[in-house]
Each structure stands twice: as structure tokens, then as C-alpha cells.
N, C-alpha and C positions, 0 to 999 in steps of 0.2 A: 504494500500500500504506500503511496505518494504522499507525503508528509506535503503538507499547505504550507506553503512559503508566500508571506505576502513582501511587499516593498521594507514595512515596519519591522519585519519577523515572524518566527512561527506565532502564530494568531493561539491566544487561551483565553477564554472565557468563563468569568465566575460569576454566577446568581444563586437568589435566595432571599424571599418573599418579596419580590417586586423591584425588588435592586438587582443591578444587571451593571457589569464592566468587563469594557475588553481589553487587556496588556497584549505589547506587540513586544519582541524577545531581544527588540535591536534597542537598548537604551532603558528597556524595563519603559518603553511608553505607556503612558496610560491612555489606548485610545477612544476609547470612551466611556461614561458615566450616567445612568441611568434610574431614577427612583421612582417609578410608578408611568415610567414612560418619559416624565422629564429630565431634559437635560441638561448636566452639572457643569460640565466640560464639552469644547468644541470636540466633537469627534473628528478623526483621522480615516478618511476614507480609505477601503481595502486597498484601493491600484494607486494609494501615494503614499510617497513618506513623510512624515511628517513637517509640515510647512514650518517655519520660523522657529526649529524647536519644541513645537508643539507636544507636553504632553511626557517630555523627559527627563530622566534621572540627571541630576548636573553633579558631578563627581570628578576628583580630587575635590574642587571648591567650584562656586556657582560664581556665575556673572566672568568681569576681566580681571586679567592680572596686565597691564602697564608694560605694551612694546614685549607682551612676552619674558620679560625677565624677571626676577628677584634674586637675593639675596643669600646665599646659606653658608653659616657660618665663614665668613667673608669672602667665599667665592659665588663672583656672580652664573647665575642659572639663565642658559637661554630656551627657553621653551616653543615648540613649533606656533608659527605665527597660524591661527585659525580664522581668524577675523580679517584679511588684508586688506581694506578697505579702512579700518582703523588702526591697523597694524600693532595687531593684540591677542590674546591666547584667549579665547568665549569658553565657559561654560564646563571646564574641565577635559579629559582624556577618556570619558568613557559614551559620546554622542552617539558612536558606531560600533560600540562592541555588542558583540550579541551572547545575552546574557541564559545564564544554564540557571532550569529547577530546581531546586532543588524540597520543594516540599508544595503539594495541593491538598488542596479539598473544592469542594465544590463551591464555597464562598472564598477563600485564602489561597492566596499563590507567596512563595519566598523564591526569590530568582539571585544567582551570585553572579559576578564580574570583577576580574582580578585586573586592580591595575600593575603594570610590570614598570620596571628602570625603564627610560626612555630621555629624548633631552631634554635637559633642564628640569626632570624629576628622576632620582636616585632612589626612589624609593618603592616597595614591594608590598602591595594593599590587597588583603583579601574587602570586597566588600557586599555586600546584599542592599535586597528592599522586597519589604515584604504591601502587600495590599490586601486588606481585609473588609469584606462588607459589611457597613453597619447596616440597621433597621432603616435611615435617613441618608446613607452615602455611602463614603469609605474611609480607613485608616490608612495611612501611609508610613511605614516604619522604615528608618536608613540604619544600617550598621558598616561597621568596619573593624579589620582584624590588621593590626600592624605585624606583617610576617616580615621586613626588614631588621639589620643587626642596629639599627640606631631609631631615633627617635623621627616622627614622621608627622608632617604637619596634614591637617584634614580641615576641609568647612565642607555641606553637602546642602544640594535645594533641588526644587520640583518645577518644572518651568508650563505647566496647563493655562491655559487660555480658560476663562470659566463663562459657562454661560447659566441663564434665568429658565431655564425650558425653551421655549421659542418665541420669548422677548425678545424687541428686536436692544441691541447693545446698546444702540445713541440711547434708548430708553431708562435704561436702568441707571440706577443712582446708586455710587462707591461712597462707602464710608470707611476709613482703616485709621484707626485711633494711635497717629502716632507723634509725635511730638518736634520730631526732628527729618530732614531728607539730605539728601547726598549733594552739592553741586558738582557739575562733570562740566571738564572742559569738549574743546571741540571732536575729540576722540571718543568720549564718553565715560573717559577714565575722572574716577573721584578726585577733586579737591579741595573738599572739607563737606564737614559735616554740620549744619548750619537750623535754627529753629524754624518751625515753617508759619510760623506766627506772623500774621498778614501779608502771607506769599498765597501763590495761584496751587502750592501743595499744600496746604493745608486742607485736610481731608480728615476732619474729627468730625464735621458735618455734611449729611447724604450732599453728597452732588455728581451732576448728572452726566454721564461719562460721555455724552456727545457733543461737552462741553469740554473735556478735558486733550489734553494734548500730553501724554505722560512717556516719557522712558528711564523711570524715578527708582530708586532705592532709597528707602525709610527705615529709619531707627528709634529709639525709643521708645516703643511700643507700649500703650496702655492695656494690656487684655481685660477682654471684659468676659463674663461666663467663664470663668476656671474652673472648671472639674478635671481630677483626676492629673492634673500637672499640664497642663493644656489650657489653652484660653483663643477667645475671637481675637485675631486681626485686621480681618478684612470682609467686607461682606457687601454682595450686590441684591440691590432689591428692586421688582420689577414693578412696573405702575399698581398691580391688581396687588400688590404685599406681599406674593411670594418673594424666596428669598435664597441665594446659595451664600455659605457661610464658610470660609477658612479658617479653621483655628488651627494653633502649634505650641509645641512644648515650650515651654516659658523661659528652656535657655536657647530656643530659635530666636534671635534680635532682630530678626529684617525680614523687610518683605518690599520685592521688586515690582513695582505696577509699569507695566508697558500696554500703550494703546495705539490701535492703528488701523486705518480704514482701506489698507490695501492686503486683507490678506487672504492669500489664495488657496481656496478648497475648490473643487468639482470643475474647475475649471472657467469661473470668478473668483468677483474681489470682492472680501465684507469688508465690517467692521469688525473689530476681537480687543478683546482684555485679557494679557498675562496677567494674572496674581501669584509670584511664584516667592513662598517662604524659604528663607537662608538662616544658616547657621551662623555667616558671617558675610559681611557689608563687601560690595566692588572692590578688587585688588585688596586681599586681605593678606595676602602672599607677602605684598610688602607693607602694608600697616603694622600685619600684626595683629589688629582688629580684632579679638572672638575668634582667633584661630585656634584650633586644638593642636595641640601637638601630644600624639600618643606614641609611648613608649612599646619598645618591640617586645612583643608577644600578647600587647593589652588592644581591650577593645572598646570602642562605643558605638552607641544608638541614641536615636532619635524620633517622633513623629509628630505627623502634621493631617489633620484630618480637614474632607468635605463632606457638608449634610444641606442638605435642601427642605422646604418651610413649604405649607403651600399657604397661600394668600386667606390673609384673616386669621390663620391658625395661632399668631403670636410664636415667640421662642424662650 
């Protein structure tokens, strides 16, 4: 029998009572998200791969590292340019790796992906991400296993586009309780981290995302609803009150809003909202930032969940 190979990867599908997702095996995508029929996340059509990103694991660390280099232990690291247009390294080393099972059930999939020595990273990372259906969405768990003889720097994030069901985008109103955003120069590399108190970021109050213009990264995050070590960041809500909601572990600091009304599925162009939570803020390689650095043979995890409201129901 012919194993399904789509453009994403082998195609796995998890349901159970009404929730429905699909993971594609190139990236641990998540291509799409389903609660009662509505939809959480832009899906990834079978015959593409994922547009802009769309929907994947961002591993070593999320967002850029700065012309590709940094710093380790005072020799400079020069890392493969991925971005050439900005001339920058995007979103980590594992965009195109195609990642192995390792544990199912009918709602929960654990998929691993090893990063190896490469340039301008020396170092050897077992790491996973597991997805699990809730009642209202899903869970999204990242780990990693330092198999290197030295210590090894990590940040990790999830880059989905989210959507209201089939609200249209310019509709819906973002609100992401955070205090602080990134300025980026003309590259889009950080330089500084600045209050967003009567700036166009300031987004502690609903506002309507076909109004906004964003390729932002935000810090100082307010959580609201904390249960269980986890708390709201970010949340769109659609005119009738439905609502999809991102929360993340409380030592997740950021969370990346990108908007954009050229993005290509089925063969046009919409509108789309990344909401994608980080460990650690743009080029944390050379800040420093909320970088973890995990000693060889030790491990950590993370997660960041989505759940969907329907309209009137309150949360």
C-alpha cells in the first residue's frame, strides 16, 4: 500500500467529539483546526505547502537572528542566510525537516525532529511537539532533549494564522494584553523594546484587525484566565461574539502578530492573522533575551493552547 505523501507530509488526522485536526509530518504543521465545524486556524490545502509559514513548528528559536550571526563564547556563528531579502536566518532549522511518530491515539499525536551540528549551530537537539485535542480546541506541547557534550541555547514558537470560523478577518477585533512591542529596523531585526502606551500597538483594547497593519512582536504580557500554569494572550473575536482564544505557559513572554492581505491559498489572495507565541522575543541568539540555555543530557517543555467560544456563550 502507497503511503499519502502530501506537499506538507504524511497527512495524520486526530478527532474526538467534534474537534477535528490535521498535522502534516514536514514541520509538525498544524494544518488545520476544527470545533464543531468551525474554524480555528487557516487551513493548508492538501496540493500546497504551506504558505508564509503557515501553521509550523519554529525550532532552535522563532522569528530572526540578525544577518544570521551571533555570538558563542566569543567566537562569532554564521548561520545559513534563510531570509535573503532581509539577509537573516527566519524561524529556526527545522521549517523542512520531516518529523517521525512517535506516539498516537486517536485524539494525541507526539512527532520528534532532531536538530544536528550545522553552520553557525554546534549543537545536537533531540526535540518533539506533541498536539492534543481539547473539548474546545487543542494543546500544543514543545520539548527538547540536549544530546550535545556542552550546554545549548533553545527558544521555540508556533507560527498559525488563526481564524473566527468563517468570519471574514478585516472583521474580527484582536485584543493581546501586552504592555510592551519590539521596534525593528528596516530589516525587521529588533531595536528595542519600547511601551506601547499611545502607539498604533497598543492592543489591550479589541481592535479591528482590518485596521491594523502589524509585523509586531510583544512583550510583557498581562495573562488573563490562568488555569493550570497557562493564561490568554491573545484573542480574536468575531462581530456575532464568537471567539478563538491563545493562551500559553506563563514562562512563554511573546507573542508575534503579523497581518497581511496578500496571502495565498487555493490559488488567491486573502486577508490572514499570525498569532504565533515564543519563548523568546526576535534575535534572542544575540540579546540573550528569555533564552534557555540547557545543559547536556537535560530537558525542557512547554505549551500553548487554542479553544474556540461560540457567540453569546461568554468564557
Amino acid at each position: 500500500m502507497t503511503e499519502t505523501l502530501l506537499p506538507s507530509g504524511r497527512p495524520i488526522v486526530l478527532q474526538a467529539a467534534g474537534v477535528r485536526a490535521e498535522i502534516g509530518s514536514i514541520a509538525a504543521v498544524l494544518r488545520s483546526l476544527t470545533v464543531n465545524g468551525h474554524d480555528l486556524v487557516q487551513p493548508v490545502p492538501d496540493d500546497e505547502a504551506p504558505a508564509m509559514c503557515n501553521g509550523i513548528v519554529l525550532s532552535p528559536w522563532p522569528n530572526r537572528v540578525r544577518a544570521g550571526r551571533w555570538v558563542l563564547d566569543g567566537a562569532t556563528q554564521q548561520l545559513d542566510i534563510t531570509e535573503p531579502a532581509r539577509g537573516g536566518s527566519l524561524h529556526g532549522l527545522l521549517q523542512f525537516a520531516d518529523y517521525t511518530v512517535t506516539e498516537r491515539s486517536d485524539a494525541a499525536v507526539t512527532m520528534a525532529a532532531t536538530v544536528f551540528p550545522q553552520h553557525g549551530w554546534p549543537f545536537l537537539l533531540d526535540t518533539w511537539v506533541r498536539y492534543e485535542l481539547t473539548p474546545d480546541g487543542l494543546i500544543g506541547t514543545h520539548g527538547v532533549t540536549n544530546r550535545s557534550a556542552v550546554r545549548a541555547p533553545y527558544a521555540t514558537g508556533t507560527h498559525s494564522y488563526l481564524r473566527v470560523g468563517d468570519s471574514p478577518i478585516a472583521d474580527l477585533e484582536l485584543t493581546v494584553p501586552a504592555a510592551s512591542y519590539f521596534e525593528v529596523d528596516e530589516r525587521m531585526d529588533p531595536i528595542g523594546e519600547v511601551p506601547v502606551d499611545g502607539t498604533a500597538s497598543d492592543l489591550r483594547s479589541p481592535t479591528r484587525v482590518g485596521d491594523l497593519t502589524l509585523d509586531t512582536a510583544f512583550g510583557q504580557l498581562s495573562p488573563v484566565n490562568v488555569t493550570d500554569g497557562r493564561g490568554d494572550i491573545a484573542w480574536l473575536t468575531a462581530p456575532d461574539g464568537s471567539r478563538t482564544t491563545l493562551s500559553q505557559d506563563l514562562g512563554w513572554g511573546y507573542v508575534q502578530v503579523f497581518t497581511t492581505r496578500v496571502f495565498p491559498t487555493g490559488g488567491k489572495l486573502i486577508d490572514a492573522i499570525a498569532i504565533e507565541p515564543m519563548t523568546a522575543p526576535p534575535n534572542a541568539l544575540n540579546s540573550g533575551q528569555d533564552l534557555r540555555w540547557i545543559e547536556p543530557g537535560q530537558s525542557w517543555g512547554g505549551s500553548w493552547r487554542l479553544r474556540y467560544a461560540e457567540g453569546d456563550t461568554g468564557e
